[in-house]
C-alpha positions in Angstrom: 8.0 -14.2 1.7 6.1 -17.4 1.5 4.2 -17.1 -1.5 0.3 -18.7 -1.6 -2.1 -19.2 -4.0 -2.7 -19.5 -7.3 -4.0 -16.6 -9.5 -5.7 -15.9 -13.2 -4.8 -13.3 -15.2 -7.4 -13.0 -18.3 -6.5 -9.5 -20.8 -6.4 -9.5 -24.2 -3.4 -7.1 -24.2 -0.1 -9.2 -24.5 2.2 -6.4 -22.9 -0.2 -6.5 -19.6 -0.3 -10.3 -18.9 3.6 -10.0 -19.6 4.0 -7.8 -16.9 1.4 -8.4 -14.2 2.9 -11.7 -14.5 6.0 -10.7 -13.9 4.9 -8.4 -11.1 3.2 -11.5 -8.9 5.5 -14.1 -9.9 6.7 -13.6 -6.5 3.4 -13.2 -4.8 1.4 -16.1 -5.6 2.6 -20.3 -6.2 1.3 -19.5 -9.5 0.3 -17.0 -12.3 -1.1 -18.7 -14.9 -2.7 -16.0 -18.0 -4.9 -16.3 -20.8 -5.5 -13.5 -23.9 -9.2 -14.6 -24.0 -11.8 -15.7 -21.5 -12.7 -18.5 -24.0 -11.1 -21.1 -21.9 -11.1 -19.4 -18.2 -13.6 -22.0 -16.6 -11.8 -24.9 -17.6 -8.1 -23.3 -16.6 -10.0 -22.1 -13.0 -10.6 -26.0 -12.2 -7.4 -27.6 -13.9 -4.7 -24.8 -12.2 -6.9 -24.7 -8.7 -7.4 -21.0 -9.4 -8.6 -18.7 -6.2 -8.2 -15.5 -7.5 -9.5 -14.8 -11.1 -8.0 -10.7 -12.6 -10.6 -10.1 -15.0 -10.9 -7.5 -17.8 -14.3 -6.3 -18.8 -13.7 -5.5 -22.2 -12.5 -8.2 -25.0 -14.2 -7.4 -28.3 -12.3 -4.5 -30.2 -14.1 -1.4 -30.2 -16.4 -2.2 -27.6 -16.3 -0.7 -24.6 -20.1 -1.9 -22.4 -18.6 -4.0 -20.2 -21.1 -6.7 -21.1 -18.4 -9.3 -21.8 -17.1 -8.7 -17.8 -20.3 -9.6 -16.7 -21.2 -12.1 -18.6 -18.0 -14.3 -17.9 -18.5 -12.8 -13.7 -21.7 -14.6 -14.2 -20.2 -17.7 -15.6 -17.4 -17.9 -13.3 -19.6 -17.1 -9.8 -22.1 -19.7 -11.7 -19.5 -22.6 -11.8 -16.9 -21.7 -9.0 -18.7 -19.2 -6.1 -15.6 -19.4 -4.2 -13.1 -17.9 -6.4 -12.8 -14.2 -5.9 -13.0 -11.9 -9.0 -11.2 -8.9 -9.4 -12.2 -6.7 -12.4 -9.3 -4.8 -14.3 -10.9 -1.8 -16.1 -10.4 1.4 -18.2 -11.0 4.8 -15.9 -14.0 5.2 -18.5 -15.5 1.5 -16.8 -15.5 2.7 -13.0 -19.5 2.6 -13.4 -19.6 -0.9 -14.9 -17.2 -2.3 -12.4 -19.5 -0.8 -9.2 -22.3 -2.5 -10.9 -20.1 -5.7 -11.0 -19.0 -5.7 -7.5 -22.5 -5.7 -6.7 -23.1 -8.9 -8.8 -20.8 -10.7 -6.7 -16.9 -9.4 -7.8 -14.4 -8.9 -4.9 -12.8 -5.4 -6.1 -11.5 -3.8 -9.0 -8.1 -1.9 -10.0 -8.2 1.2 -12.7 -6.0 0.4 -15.9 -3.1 2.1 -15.5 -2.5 0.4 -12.5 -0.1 1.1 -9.2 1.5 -1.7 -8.7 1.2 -2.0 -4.9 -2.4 -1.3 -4.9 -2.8 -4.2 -7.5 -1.1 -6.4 -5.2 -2.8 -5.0 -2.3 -6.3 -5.8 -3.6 -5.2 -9.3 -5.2 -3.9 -10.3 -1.8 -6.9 -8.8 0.6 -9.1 -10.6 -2.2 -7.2 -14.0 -1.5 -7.1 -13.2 2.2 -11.1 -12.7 2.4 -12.0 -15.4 0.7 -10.6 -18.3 2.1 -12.2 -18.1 6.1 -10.5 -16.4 9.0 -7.2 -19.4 9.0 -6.3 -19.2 5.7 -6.8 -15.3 6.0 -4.6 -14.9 8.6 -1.7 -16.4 7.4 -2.1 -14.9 3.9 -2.5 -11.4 5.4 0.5 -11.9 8.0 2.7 -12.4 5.6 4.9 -9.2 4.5 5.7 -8.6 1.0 9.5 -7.5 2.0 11.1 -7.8 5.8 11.4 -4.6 7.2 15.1 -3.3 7.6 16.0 -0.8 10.2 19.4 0.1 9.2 22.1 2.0 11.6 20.7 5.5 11.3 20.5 6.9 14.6 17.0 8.5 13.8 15.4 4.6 12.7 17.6 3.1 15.8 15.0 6.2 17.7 11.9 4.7 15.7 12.7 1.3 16.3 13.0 2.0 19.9 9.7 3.5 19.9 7.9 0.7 17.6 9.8 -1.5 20.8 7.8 0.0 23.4 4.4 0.8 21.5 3.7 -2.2 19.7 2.8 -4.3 22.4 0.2 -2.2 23.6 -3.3 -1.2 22.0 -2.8 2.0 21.7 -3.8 3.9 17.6 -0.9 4.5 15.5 -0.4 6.9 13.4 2.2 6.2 10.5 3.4 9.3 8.2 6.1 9.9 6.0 6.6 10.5 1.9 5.8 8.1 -0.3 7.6 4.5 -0.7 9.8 4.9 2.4 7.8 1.9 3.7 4.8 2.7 6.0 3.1 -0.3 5.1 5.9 -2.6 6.0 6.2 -0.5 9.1 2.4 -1.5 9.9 2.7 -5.5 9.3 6.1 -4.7 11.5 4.3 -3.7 14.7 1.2 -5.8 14.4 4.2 -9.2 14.2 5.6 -7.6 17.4 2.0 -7.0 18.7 0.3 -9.0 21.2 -2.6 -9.9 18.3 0.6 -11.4 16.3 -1.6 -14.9 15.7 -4.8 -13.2 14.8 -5.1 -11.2 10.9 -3.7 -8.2 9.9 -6.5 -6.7 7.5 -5.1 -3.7 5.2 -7.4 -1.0 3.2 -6.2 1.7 1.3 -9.0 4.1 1.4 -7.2 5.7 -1.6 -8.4 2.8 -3.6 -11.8 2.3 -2.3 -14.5 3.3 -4.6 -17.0 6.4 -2.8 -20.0 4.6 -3.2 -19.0 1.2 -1.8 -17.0 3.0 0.9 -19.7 1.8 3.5 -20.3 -1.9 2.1 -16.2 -2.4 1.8 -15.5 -1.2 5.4 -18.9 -2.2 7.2 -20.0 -5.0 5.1 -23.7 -5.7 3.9 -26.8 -7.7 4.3 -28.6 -9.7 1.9 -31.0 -7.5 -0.3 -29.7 -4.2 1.2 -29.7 -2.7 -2.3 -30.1 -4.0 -5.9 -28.0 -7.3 -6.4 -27.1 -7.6 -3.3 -27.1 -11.4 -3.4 -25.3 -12.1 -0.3 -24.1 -10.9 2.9 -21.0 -9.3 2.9 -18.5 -9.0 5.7 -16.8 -5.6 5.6 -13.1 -5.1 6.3 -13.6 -3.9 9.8 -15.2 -6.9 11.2 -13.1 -8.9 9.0 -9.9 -7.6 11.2 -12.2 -8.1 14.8 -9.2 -10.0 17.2 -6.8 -8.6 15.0 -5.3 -5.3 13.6 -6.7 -2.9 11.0 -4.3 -0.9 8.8 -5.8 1.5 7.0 -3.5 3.1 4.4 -4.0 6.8 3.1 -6.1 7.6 5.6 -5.8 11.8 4.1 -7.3 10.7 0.9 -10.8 10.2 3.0 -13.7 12.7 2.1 -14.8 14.7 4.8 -18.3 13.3 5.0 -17.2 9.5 5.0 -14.6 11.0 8.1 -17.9 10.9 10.4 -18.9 7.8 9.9 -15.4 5.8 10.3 -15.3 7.9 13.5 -18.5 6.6 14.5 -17.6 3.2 13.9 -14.0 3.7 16.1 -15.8 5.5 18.6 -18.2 3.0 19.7 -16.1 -0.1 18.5 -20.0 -1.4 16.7 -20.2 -2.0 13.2 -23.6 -1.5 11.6 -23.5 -3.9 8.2 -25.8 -1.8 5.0 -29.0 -2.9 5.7 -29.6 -4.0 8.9 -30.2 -2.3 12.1 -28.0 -4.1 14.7 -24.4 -3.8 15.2 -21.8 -6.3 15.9 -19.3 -5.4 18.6 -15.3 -5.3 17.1 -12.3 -6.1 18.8 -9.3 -4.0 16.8 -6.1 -2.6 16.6 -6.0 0.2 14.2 -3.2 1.5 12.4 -3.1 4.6 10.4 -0.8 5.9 7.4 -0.8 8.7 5.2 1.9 10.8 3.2 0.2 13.8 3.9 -0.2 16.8 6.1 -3.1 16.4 8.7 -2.3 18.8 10.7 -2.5 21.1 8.2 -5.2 19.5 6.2 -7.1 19.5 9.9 -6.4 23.8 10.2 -8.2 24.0 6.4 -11.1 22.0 7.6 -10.6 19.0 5.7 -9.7 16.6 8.0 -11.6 16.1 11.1 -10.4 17.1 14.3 -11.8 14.7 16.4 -10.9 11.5 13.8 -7.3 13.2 14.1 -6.6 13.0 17.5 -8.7 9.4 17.8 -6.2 7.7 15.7 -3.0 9.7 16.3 -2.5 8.5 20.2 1.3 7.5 18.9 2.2 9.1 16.3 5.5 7.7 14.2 7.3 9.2 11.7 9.4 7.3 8.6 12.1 9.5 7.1 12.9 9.9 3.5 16.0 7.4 2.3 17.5 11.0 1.9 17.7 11.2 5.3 19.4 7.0 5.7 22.3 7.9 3.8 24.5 5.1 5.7 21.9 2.8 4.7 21.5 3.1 1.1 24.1 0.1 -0.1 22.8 -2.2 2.8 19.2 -1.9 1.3 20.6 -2.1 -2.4 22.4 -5.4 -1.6 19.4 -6.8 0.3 17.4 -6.2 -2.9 20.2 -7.9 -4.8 19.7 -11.0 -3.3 16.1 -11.2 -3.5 16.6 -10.2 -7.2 19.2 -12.5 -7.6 17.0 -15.5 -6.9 14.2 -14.5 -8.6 15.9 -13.7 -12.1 18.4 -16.6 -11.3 21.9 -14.1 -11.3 24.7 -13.3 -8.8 25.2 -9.7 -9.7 27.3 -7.8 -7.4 27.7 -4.0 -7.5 30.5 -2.3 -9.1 32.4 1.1 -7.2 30.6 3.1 -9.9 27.4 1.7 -9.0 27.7 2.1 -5.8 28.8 5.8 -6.1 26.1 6.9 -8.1 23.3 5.1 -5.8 24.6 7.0 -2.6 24.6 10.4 -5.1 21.1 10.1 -6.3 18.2 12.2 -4.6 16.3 8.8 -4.3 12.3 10.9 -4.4 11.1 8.0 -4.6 12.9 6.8 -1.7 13.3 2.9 -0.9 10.3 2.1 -2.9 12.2 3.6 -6.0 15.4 1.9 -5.0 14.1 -1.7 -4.8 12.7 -0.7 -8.6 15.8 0.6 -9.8 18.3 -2.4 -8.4 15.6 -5.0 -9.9 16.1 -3.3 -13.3 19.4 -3.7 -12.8 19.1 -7.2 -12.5 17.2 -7.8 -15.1 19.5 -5.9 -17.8 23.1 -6.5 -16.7 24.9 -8.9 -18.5 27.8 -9.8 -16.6 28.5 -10.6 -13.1 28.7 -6.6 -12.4 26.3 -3.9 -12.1 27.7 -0.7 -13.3 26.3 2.5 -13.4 24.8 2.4 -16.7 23.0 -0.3 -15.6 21.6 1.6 -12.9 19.8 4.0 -15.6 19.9 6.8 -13.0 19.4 10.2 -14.5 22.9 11.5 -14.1 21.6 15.4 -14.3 19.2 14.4 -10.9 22.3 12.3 -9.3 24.2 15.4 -10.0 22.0 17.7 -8.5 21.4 15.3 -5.6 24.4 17.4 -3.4 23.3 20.2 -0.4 22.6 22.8 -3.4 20.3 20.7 -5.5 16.7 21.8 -6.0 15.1 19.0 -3.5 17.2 20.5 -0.2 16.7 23.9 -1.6 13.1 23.4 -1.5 13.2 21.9 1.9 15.5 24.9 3.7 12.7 27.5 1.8 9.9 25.3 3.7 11.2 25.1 6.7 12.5 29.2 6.6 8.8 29.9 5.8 7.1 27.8 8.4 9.6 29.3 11.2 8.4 32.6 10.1 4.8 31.9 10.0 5.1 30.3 13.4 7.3 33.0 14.8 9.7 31.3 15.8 7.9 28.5 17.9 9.4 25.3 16.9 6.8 23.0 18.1 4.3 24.4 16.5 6.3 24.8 13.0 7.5 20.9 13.5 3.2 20.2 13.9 2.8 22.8 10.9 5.6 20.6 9.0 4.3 16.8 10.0 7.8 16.1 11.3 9.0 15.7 14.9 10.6 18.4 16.9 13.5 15.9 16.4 13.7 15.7 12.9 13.2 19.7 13.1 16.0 20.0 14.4 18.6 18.1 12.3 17.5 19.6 9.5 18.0 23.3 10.8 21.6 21.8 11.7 21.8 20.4 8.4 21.2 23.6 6.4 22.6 26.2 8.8 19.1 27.8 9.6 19.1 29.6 13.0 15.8 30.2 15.3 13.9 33.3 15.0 
């Protein structure tokens, strides 16, 4: 990945700027961090910062916020062009939707998830630099997606082949960290809106009450501090593709108004009573259930079947058991530059990495091989090194509690379904496909 950008990092907590810096090393030309705002304006104009991560709190004890906006101010004051993204306590939600509003880009709850941190750091980059800048900024994926040899990805890919050209919605499911998002900048590189920007949300981490200024954007003055107009992330991604990432974690009443929006292809800005005509691709992803989610009446069924025209389904690493050691020696090498070693994995290693359950699937594996990395001390990587659980690898087998929840699943939605396997692979969010290897794979015979 071709990193861009230079970013701030301002926390009085030692162990944070240690490790945030250590997570965007990789992201950004540089990550440059300070334990007190006392110098921040000076080090935004000597490092050429763009994107400024911001703590509200400083002062021991004290918890108001007014510090964050009192240094927002400053900064906006000196340098309106730099984004500002607020880091905050759960306990500072309130202060940091009253800071947006004062002219901050977005925010990220302390503890943080790191992909969503580098999600919002990189969208914040990506908006404010103009529509060139953007779209190379957002084009770029974090990590190049690898198929593998599995006979059910060699299926996707052949799909992804014949789809991704085309306009049609896509809908991208699977469990978490087995690389939707990856799967998403995949198809929009092979799309024919390649050259325009790839805008990615996750709804997940969109506040409620800015849901409709973040997506649709704003007019100056349409509520208190609203200082400037705002471009929302929908006609930010006009010519180009729109991913928008856990799309099940969307209230039902904010459903109906995306569906609007998608429906007519207009996009009314907060404020202002004409809409502006959008040009997108949209791309969906969730790790849950919509099917069933649309049966309990959480989900509408109309937004379901609007953005589900293809729908594509990424299997658990559990599932890519070939593919496990190509991925963890991919990861090597891009671990091996970055930390500056040459590990190479020893039998051991390699044993206990195709024996693991892997829940967290290939996002888990990439975490565990950089660990790896970072604490071997040799030219090897043995197992220890690996610091895999040896109770879950052992349990990882055909009788371990993972596939033993699995076969009880799928026994229980056969029976509910009567039989019917297409409607118990809908019931399931899998293909009829997939439905089928795994009744082969644990012995289970139709109804």
């Amino acid at each position: 990945m071709k990193r861009k950008g230079n970013i701030l990092v301002v926390d009085d907590n030692r162990n944070i700027l240690i490790s945030v810096k250590m997570l965007l090393s990789n992201i950004f030309d540089s990550v440059v961090t300070l334990s007190s705002p006392a110098g921040m304006l000076n080090s935004i104009g000597e490092n050429h910062i763009d994107v400024v991560l911001l703590d509200m709190n400083f002062a021991a004890g004290i918890n108001s916020g007014n510090e964050g906006f009192y240094w927002l101010r400053e900064i906006k004051g000196r340098y309106p062009d730099v984004a500002v993204v607020l880091f905050t306590a759960y306990a500072d939600i309130e202060l940091a939707v009253r800071a947006i509003k004062e002219g901050a880009c977005n925010f990220v709850e302390k503890p943080w998830n790191n992909a969503k941190l580098v999600d919002v750091l990189r969208n914040a980059y990506a908006l404010r630099h103009g529509p060139k800048e953007g779209k190379k900024a957002s084009n770029a994926p974090e990590e190049e997606m690898y198929w593998g040899k599995t006979a059910v990805m060699e299926r996707l890919k052949s799909t992804v082949d014949k789809v991704a050209v085309t306009d049609a919605n896509i809908l991208i499911t699977g469990e978490n960290g087995t690389g939707k998002d990856l799967l998403a900048r995949e198809i929009h590189r092979l799309s024919l809106r390649s050259d325009r920007k790839l805008v990615c949300v996750d709804l997940g981490a969109v506040a409620e009450t800015l849901f409709e200024s973040e997506l649709f954007g704003h007019v100056k003055g349409a509520f208190t501090d609203a200082r400037a107009e705002r471009t929302g992330y929908i006609e930010e991604a006009d010519g180009g593709t729109l991913f928008l990432d856990e799309i099940g974690n969307l209230p039902l009443h904010q459903q109906s108004k995306l569906l609007n929006v998608l429906q007519r292809r207009y996009v009314t800005k907060v404020g202002s009573s004409s809409g502006v005509h959008v040009d997108i691709r949209l791309i969906c992803a969730t790790n849950r259930n919509l099917y069933e989610m649309v049966a309990e009446g959480v989900f509408r069924e109309d937004l379901f079947y609007r953005i589900n025209t293809i729908h594509l389904q990424l299997p658990p690493l559990r599932e890519r058991h070939e593919d496990i050691i190509p991925l963890s020696e991919r990861f090597l090498d891009e671990f091996a530059v970055k930390y500056g070693k040459r590990p190479a994995l020893s039998g051991s290693a390699a044993k206990s990495l195709c024996s693991y359950s892997w829940r967290g699937n290939i996002r888990e594996l990439r975490h565990t091989i950089e660990k790896a990395v970072i604490v071997s001390s040799g030219n090897i990587i043995d197992r220890n090194d690996l610091q895999i659980d040896e109770m879950a690898a052992a349990s990882a087998g055909p009788s371990g509690t993972l596939e033993d929840m699995e076969r009880k699943t799928i026994c229980e939605a056969l029976q509910k379904s009567g039989g019917n396997l297409s409607l118990t692979a809908q019931r399931l969010g899998i293909s009829r496909q997939t439905l089928y290897n795994k009744m082969r794979r644990y012995s289970i015979e139709s109804l």
